[in-house]
C-alpha positions in Angstrom: -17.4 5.2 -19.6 -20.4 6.8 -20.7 -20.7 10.4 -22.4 -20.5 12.8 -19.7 -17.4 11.0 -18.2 -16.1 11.4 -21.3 -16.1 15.0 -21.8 -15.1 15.2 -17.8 -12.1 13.6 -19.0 -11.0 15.4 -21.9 -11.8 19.3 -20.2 -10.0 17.8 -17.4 -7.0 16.7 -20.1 -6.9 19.5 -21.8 -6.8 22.0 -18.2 -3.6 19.9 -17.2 -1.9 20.3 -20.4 -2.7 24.1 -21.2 -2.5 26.0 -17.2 1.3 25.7 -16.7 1.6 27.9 -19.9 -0.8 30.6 -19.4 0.7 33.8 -17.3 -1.0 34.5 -14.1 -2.4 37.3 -15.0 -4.0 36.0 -18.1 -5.2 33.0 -15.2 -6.4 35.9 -13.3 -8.4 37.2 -16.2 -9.9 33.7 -17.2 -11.6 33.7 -13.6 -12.9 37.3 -13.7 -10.3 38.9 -11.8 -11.8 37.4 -8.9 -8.9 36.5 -6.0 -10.9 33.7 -2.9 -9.7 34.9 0.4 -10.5 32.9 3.0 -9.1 32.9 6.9 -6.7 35.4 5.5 -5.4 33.3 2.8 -5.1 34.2 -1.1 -5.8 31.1 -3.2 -3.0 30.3 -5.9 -4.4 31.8 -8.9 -3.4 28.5 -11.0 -5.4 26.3 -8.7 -7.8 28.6 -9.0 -8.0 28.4 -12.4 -7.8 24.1 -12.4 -11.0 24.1 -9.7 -12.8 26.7 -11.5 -12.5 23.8 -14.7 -13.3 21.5 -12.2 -16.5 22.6 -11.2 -17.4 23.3 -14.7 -18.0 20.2 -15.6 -18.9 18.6 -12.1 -16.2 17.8 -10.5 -15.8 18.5 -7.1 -13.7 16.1 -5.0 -11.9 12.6 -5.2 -14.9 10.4 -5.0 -16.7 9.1 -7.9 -20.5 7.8 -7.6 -19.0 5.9 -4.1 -17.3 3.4 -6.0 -13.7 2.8 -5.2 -12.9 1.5 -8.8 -14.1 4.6 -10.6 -12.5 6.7 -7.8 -9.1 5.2 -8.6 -9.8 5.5 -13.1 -10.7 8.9 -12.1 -7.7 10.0 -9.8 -5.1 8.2 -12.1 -6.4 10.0 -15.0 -6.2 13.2 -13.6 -2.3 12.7 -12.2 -1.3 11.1 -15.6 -2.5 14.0 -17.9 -0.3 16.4 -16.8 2.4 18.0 -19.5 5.9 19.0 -18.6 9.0 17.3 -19.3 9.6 13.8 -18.8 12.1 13.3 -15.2 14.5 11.1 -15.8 16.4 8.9 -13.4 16.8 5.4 -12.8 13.8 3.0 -11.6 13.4 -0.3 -10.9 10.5 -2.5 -9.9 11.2 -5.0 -7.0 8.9 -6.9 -4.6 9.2 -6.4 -0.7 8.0 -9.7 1.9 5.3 -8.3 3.8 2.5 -9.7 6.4 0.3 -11.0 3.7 2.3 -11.6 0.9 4.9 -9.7 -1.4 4.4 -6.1 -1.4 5.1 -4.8 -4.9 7.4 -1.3 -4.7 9.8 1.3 -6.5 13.3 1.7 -6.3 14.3 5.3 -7.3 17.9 6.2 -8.1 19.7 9.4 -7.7 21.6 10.5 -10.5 25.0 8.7 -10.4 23.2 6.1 -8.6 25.4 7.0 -5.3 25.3 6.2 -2.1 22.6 8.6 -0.5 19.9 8.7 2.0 16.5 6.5 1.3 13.4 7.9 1.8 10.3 5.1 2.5 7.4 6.3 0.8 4.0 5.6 0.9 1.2 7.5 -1.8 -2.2 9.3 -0.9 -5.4 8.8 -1.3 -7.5 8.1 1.7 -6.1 4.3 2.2 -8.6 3.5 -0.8 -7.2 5.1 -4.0 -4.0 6.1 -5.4 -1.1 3.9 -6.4 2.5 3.4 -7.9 1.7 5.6 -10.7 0.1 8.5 -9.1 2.9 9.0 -6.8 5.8 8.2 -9.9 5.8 12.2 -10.7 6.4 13.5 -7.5 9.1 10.7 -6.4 11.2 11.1 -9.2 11.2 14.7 -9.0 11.8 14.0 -5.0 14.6 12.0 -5.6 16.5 13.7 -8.7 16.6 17.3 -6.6 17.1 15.8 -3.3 19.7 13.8 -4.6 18.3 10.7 -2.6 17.5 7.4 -3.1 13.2 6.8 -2.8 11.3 3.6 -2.1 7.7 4.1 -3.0 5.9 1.4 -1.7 2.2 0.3 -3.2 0.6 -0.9 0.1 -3.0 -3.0 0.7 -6.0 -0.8 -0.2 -9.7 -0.5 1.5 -12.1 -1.6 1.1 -10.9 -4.7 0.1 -8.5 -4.6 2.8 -9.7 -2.8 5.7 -7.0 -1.7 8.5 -4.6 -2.5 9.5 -3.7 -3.8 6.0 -2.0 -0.6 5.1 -0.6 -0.1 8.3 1.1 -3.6 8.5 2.6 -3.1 5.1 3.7 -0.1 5.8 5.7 -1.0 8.8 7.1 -3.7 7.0 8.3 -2.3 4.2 10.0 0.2 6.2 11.6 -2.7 8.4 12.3 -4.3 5.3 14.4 -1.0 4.0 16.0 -0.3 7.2 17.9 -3.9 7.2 18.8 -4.0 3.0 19.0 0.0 2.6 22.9 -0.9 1.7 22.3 -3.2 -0.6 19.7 -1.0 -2.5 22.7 1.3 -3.0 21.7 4.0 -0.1 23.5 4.9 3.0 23.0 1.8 5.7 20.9 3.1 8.3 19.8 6.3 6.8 16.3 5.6 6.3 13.0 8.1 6.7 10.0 7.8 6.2 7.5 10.2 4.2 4.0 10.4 2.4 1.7 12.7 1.5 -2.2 12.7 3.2 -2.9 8.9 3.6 0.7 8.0 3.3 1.3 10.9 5.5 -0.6 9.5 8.3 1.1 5.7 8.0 4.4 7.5 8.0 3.5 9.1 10.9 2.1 5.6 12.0 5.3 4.1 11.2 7.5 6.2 13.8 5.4 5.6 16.7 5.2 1.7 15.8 9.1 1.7 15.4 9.7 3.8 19.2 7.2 1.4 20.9 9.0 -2.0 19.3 12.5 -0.8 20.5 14.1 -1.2 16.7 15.2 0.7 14.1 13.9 4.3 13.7 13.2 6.0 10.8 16.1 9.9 10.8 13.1 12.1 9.4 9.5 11.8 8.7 8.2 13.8 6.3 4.6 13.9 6.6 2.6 16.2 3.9 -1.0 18.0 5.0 -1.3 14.0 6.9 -4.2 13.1 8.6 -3.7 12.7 11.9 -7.0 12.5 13.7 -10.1 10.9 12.7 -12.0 12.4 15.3 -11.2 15.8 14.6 -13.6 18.8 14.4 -11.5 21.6 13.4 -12.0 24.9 11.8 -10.2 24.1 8.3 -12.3 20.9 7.8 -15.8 23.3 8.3 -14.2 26.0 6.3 -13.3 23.7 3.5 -15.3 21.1 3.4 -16.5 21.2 -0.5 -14.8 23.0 -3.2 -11.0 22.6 -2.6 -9.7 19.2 -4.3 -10.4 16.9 -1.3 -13.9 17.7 0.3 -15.4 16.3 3.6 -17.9 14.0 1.8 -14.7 12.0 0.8 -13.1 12.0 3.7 -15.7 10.3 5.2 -16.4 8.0 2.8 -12.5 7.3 2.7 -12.7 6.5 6.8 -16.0 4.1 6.1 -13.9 2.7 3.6 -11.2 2.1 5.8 -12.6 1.3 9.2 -16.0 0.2 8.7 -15.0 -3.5 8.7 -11.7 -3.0 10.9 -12.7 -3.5 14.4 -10.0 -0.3 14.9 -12.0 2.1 16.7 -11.8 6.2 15.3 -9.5 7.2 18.4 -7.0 4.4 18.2 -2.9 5.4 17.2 -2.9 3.2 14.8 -5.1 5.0 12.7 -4.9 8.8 14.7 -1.5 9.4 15.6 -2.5 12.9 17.4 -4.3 10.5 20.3 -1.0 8.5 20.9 -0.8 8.5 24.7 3.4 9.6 23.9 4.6 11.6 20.8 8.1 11.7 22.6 10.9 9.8 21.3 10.1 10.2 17.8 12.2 11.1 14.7 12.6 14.5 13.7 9.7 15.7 11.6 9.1 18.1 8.6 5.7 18.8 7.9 3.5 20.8 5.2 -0.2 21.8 5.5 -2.0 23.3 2.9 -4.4 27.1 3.5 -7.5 25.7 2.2 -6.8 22.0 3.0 -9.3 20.8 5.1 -6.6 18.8 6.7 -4.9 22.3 7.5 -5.2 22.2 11.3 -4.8 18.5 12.1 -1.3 18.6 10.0 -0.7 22.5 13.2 -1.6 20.3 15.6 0.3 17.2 15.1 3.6 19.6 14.5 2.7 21.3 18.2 1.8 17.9 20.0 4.7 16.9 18.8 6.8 19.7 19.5 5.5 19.8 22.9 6.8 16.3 23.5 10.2 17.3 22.6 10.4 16.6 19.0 12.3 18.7 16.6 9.8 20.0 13.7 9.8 22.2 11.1 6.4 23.4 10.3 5.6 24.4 6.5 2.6 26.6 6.3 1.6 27.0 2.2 -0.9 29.6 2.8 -2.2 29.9 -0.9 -2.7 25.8 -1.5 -4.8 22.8 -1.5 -4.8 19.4 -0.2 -3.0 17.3 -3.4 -0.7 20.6 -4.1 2.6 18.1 -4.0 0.5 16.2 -7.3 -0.1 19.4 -9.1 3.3 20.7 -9.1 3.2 20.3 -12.9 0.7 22.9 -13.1 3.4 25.1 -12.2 2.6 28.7 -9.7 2.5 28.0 -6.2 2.5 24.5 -6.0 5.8 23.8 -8.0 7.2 26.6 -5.8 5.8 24.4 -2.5 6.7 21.6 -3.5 10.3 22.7 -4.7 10.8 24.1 -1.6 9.4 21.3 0.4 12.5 18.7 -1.6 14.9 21.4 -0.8 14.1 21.2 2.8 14.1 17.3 3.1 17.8 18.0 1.5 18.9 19.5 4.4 17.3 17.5 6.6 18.4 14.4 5.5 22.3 15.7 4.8 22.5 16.5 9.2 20.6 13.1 9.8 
């Protein structure tokens, strides 16, 4: 790592340790007062704050010099640095069968270890980056407050493995939970399925593969700000294409990444749920989009597409945040309040599933 990296890395430290403890209006003060407005949206003033930091030092989106190694360094740095205190409940490593070999996941307990719901769950990160580890925070937190049990499950990655790698271990894994979710301790049969951009769209993925093989079917998916159509051309992706955590440059580095040697064509279900030719007949969904996410409209119109088919959803606008808010919640402001309120939710949904 050379010098400048370096210093990236400890401002970048240093931000994630000190924001959650300076008051908003101090945060406020620290960016000259200045609130961003955009499409009638008020940016949280503690992400403001972190990409203000950001951009100080160079560092604008997830991408690092197009190389999917430094990408990865770069992202788990940034998850791992965060303060706050440590959330403790039971995990255990344990190795799924999949398509290509044995699929390395984690088991999270709910306090008291009893019998709950289990939530499938698959991390972010453009199907290139993004692992076990970046996703650790934000399932433990998911599973102490929602009281459930959470399976997070550390799927093929591009380039090396181009689609439908993820996709097949995805499906799999999910399969795999449906059939032994009584002997991991949860409730049989009460399986959904959930992850957050990436993992968002092969949840999504997931319920449409399980409807059209006439199994099993995930109770819930919980898909957060998912991409859900490569050939979009929305408004949010124009509005926020630099400058917001996840900018367009990656995402379509992140689709070369993931397509370029697939064969799987840009319109196919597999890889843009939106395009399905049926959304009907698929399990109840609770999604969240993001106000300056450049994913912000594809996450609107997958709820209404899917609505429109017949499928119960409950939509989760978070006017003030960013793509990635669900990995900042230790940053505190909006996105703990988001994301809180986003566990709470799949609580409910889960206990009338």
């Amino acid at each position: 790592m050379g010098w400048t990296s370096r210093v990236q890395g400890a401002v970048t430290t240093v931000g994630a340790k000190v924001i959650p403890w300076i008051p908003t209006v101090a945060q406020r003060m620290l960016v000259r007062g200045r609130a961003v407005i955009i499409d009638g949206n008020t940016l949280d003033p503690t992400l403001q704050l972190m990409l203000s930091g950001l951009h100080a030092v160079s560092i604008d989106g997830l991408v690092v010099d197009d190389d999917p190694a430094a990408s990865r360094a770069q992202m788990r740095e940034e998850t791992l640095n965060f303060s706050g205190p440590q959330i403790h409940v039971e995990v255990d490593e344990i190795m799924l069968p999949g398509p290509a070999g044995e699929i390395t996941a984690r088991h999270y307990r709910p306090p008291g270890d009893v019998a709950a719901p289990l939530l499938v769950f698959y991390h972010g990160g453009g199907w290139v980056i993004g692992d076990l580890d970046t996703a650790d925070a934000l399932c433990r937190l998911t599973c102490r407050d929602a009281g459930i049990h959470v399976l997070s499950i550390d799927y093929r990655l591009a380039p090396e493995h181009a689609a439908p790698a993820a996709i097949d271990d995805a499906y799999a894994a999910f399969k795999w939970a449906y059939e032994h979710s009584g002997a991991l301790g949860a409730i049989a049969g009460q399986v959904a399925v959930g992850g957050d951009s990436a993992g968002g769209n092969l949840a999504a993925v997931v319920c449409q593969l399980a409807r059209d093989d006439g199994g099993p079917a995930p109770v819930l998916q919980w898909l957060i700000y998912p991409r859900t159509d490569f050939t979009a051309q929305t408004r949010s992706l124009s509005l926020f294409a630099r400058g917001f955590v996840l900018t367009k440059r990656d995402m379509d580095w992140f689709e070369s990444q993931y397509l370029r040697r697939s064969g799987i064509d840009r319109a196919d279900p597999r890889v843009s749920p939106l395009l399905a030719e049926s959304l009907s007949g698929l399990a109840p969904a609770l999604i969240a989009v993001g106000g300056f996410d450049p994913l912000r409209d594809e996450g609107q119109q997958y709820a209404e597409a899917l609505q429109a088919a017949g499928t119960a959803v409950d939509l989760r606008y978070m006017g003030s945040l960013t793509h990635g808010f669900t990995n900042l919640f230790q940053l505190g402001g909006g996105s703990a309040a988001a994301t809180s309120e986003l566990i709470s939710a799949l609580r409910a949904h889960l206990s009338r599933a």
